[in-house]
C-alpha positions as CSV (number, residue, x, y, z in Angstrom):
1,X,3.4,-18.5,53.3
2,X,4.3,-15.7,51.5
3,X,5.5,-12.4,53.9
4,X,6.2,-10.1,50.9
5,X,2.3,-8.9,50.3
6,X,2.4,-5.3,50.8
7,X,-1.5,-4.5,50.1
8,X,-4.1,-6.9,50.9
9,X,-6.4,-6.2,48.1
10,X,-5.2,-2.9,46.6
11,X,-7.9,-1.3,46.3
12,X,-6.4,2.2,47.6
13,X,-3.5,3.6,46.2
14,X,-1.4,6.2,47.1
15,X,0.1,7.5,43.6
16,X,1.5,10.6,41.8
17,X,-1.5,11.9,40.1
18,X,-0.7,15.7,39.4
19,X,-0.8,19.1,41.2
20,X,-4.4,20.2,39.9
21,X,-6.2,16.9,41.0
22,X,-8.9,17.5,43.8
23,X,-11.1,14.7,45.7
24,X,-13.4,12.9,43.3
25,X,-11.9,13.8,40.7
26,X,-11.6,10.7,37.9
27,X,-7.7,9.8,37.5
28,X,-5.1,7.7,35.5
29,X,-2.3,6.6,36.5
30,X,-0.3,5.0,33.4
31,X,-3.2,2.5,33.0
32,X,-4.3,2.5,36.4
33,X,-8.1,4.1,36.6
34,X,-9.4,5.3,40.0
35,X,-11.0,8.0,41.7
36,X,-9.0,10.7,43.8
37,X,-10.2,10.4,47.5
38,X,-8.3,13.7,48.7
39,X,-6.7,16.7,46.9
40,X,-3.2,16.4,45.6
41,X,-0.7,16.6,48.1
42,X,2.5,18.8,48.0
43,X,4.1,16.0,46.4
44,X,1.1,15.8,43.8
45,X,0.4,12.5,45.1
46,X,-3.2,11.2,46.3
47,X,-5.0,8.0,47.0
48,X,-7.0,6.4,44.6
49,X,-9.9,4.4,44.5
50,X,-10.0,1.7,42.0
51,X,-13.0,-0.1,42.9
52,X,-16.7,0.9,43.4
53,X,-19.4,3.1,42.1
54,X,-18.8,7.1,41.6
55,X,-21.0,9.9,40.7
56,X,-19.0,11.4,37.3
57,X,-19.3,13.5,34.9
58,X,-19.5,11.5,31.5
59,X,-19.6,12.9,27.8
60,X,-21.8,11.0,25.2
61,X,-19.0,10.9,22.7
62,X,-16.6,8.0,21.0
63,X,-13.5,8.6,18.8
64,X,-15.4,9.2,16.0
65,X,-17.9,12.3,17.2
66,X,-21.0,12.1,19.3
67,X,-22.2,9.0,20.7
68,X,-24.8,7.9,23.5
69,X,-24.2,6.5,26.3
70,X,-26.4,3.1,27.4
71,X,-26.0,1.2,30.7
72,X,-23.4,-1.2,30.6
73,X,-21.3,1.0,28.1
74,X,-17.5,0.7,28.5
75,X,-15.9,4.4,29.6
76,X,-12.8,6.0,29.2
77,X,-10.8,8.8,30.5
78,X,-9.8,10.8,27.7
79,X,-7.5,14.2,28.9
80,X,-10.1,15.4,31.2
81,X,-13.2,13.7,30.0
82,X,-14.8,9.9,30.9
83,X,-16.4,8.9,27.3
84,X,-16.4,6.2,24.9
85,X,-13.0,6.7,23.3
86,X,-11.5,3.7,23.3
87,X,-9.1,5.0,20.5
88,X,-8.0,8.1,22.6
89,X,-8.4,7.6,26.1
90,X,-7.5,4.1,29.3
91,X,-10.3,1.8,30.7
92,X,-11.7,3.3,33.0
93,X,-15.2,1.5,33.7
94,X,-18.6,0.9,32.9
95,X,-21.4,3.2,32.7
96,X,-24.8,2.5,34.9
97,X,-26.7,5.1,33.5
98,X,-27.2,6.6,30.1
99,X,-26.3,10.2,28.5
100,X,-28.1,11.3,25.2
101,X,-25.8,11.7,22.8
102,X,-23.5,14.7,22.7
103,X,-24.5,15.5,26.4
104,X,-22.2,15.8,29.4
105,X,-24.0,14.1,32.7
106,X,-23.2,13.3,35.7
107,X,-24.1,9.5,36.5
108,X,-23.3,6.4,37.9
109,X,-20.1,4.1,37.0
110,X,-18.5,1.5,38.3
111,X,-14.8,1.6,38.1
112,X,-13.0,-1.3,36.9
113,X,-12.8,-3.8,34.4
């Protein structure tokens, strides 16, 4: 049997994800989505959730301009926003509410692919 499994299922990580980043705050790493579970650390590090279901904030907008936001909806982090710019921004997950079109909203999503 293999002896060289360092996480069971990875779920938490414990990554470099900036200075400014506080708990609950939506995150990528490279492509690695998650949500920060405690503020940044002196060494800007901070573990990540990448599985489950997070209250965030989500803008109703796609690469090209304003677009609503349906349950089910693929999301992306984009700088500092989770929208539908897949052009722009890294999977991040999947919405379970909706936002009218050009609003910000916090809702539901499901991190992951």
């Amino acid at each position: 049997m293999a002896d060289n499994r360092k996480l069971e299922k990875g779920r938490f990580l414990y990554l470099t994800v900036g200075a400014s980043v506080e708990s609950g705050d939506a995150v990528v790493v490279g492509n690695i989505a998650g949500v920060a579970q405690y503020d940044a650390d002196s060494d800007n590090k901070a573990v990540i959730d990448t599985s489950g279901v997070y209250n965030l904030s989500v803008t109703a907008k796609n690469n090209s301009g304003n677009s609503a936001v349906s349950v089910g909806d693929i999301l992306y982090k984009d700088g500092t926003q989770v929208n539908k710019d897949a052009t722009n921004g890294v999977r991040f997950g999947y919405a379970l509410e909706a936002v009218t079109s050009g609003a910000t909203s916090t809702i539901k999503v499901k991190l992951g692919y």
